[in-house]
C-alpha positions in Angstrom: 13.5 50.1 -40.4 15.6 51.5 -42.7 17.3 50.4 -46.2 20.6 50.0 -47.0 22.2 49.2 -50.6 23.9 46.3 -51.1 27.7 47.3 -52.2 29.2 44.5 -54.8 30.9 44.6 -57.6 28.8 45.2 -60.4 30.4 41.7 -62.1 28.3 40.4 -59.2 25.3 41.9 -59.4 25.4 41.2 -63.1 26.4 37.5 -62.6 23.1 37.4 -60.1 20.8 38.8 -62.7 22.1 36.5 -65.7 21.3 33.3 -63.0 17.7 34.7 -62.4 14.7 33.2 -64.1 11.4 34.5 -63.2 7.8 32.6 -64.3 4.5 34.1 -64.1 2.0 31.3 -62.6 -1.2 32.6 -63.9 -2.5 32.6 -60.5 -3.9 36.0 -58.7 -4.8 36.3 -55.2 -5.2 38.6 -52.5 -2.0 39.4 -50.8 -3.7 41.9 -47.9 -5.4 38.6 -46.8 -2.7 36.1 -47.0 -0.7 38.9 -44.8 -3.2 39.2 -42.6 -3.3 35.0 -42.1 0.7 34.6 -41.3 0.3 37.8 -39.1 -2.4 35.6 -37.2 -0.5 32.8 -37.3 3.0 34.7 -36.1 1.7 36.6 -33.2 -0.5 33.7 -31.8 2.3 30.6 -32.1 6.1 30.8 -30.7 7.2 28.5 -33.0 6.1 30.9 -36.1 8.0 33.7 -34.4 11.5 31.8 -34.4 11.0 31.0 -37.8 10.9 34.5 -38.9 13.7 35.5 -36.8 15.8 32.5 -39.0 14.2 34.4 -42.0 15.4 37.7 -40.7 18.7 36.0 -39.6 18.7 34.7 -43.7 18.2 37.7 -45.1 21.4 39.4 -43.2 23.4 36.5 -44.5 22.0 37.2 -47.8 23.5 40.7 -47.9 26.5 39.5 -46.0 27.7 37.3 -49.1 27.0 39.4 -51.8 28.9 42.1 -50.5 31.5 39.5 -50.3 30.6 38.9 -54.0 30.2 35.4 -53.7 27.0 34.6 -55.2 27.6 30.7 -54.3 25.5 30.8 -51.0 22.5 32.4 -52.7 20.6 29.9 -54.1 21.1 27.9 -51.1 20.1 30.4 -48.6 16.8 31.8 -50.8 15.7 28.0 -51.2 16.0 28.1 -47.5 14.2 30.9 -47.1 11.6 29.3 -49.1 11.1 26.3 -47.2 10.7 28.5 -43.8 8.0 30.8 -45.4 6.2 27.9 -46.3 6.4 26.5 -42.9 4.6 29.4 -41.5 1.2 28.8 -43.1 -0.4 26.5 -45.4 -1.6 29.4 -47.5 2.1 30.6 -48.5 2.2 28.0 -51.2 -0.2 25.2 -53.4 0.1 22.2 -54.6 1.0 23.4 -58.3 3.5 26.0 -56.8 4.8 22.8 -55.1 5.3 21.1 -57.9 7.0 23.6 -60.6 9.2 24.5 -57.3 10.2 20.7 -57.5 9.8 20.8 -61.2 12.9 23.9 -61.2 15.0 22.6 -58.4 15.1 18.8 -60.4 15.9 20.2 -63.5 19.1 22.4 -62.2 17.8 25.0 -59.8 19.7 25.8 -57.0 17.2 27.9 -55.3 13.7 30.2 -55.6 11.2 31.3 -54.2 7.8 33.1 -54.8 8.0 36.7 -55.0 5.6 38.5 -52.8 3.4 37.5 -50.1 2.8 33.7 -51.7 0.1 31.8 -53.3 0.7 32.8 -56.7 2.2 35.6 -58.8 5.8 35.1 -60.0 8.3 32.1 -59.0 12.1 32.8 -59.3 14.9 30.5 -59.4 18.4 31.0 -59.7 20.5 28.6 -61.6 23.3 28.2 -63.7 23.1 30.0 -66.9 23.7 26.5 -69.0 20.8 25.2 -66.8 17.8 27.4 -67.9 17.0 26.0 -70.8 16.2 22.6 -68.9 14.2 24.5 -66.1 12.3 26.3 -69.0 11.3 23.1 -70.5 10.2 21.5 -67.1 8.3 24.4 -66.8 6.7 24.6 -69.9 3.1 25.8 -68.6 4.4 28.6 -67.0 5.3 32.1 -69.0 8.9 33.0 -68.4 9.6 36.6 -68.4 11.7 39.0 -69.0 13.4 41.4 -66.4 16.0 43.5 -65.6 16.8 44.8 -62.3 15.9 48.5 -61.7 18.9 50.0 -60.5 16.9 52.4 -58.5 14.8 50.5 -57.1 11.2 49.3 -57.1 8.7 51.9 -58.4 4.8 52.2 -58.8 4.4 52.1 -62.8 0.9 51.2 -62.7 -2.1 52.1 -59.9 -5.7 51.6 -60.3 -8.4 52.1 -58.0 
């Protein structure tokens, strides 16, 4: 598997960013066995396996519209995205993730998801700018944060044994 840049104009990727709100839940967990629980559950059921391929088939039409700068599709198709990881185990999301996901998505949201491999740890949404505010306030036990996206990339800034 390789990776391959997204090529937009940077209007779009700056539009993107401005409509990105990211909250810190609070909640830690153990991604290594959450993995290992939707690998389980992927290479023992069919129906699992179809549902990554739609994931997989989501995340090409991801890239697909923000090369054609059109940044309308995107909260639809990662709110999608959502709702298929969460179908693939019960462990990808909780009840309180449930309900700030609802909590966003009522008060303006078009789309999020949980970054990473679920259960806790950071929950984006992307909205309209004029709508954060609101989300903000309906999430009001959650830490918003900060962010900017790294224009090259992730990168390890912190490791601890």
């Amino acid at each position: 598997m390789s990776i391959e840049p997204i090529i937009c104009k940077r209007e779009t990727l700056q539009q993107l960013q401005e409509n990105t709100l990211v909250f810190y839940t609070g909640i830690t967990r153990s991604a290594s066995a959450l993995l290992k629980t939707q690998r389980e559950v992927v290479a023992s059921e069919k129906a699992k396996q179809k549902v990554l391929r739609s994931m997989v088939e989501l995340a090409h039409q991801l890239k697909a519209e923000l090369q054609k700068n059109n940044l309308r599709a995107f909260g639809e198709i990662i709110h999608e995205n959502w709702e298929l990881k969460r179908s693939l185990t019960s462990a990808v999301s909780t009840t309180a993730i449930d309900d700030w996901y609802s909590a966003g998505r009522k008060a303006g949201a078009i789309g999020g998801k949980l970054l990473g491999a679920g259960s806790g740890g950071f929950l984006m949404f992307y909205a309209p700018k004029e709508r954060h505010d609101a989300i903000t306030r309906a999430l009001k036990g959650l830490r918003r944060m900060d962010f900017q996206f790294e224009p090259q990339g992730s990168k390890i800034i912190f490791v601890h044994d």
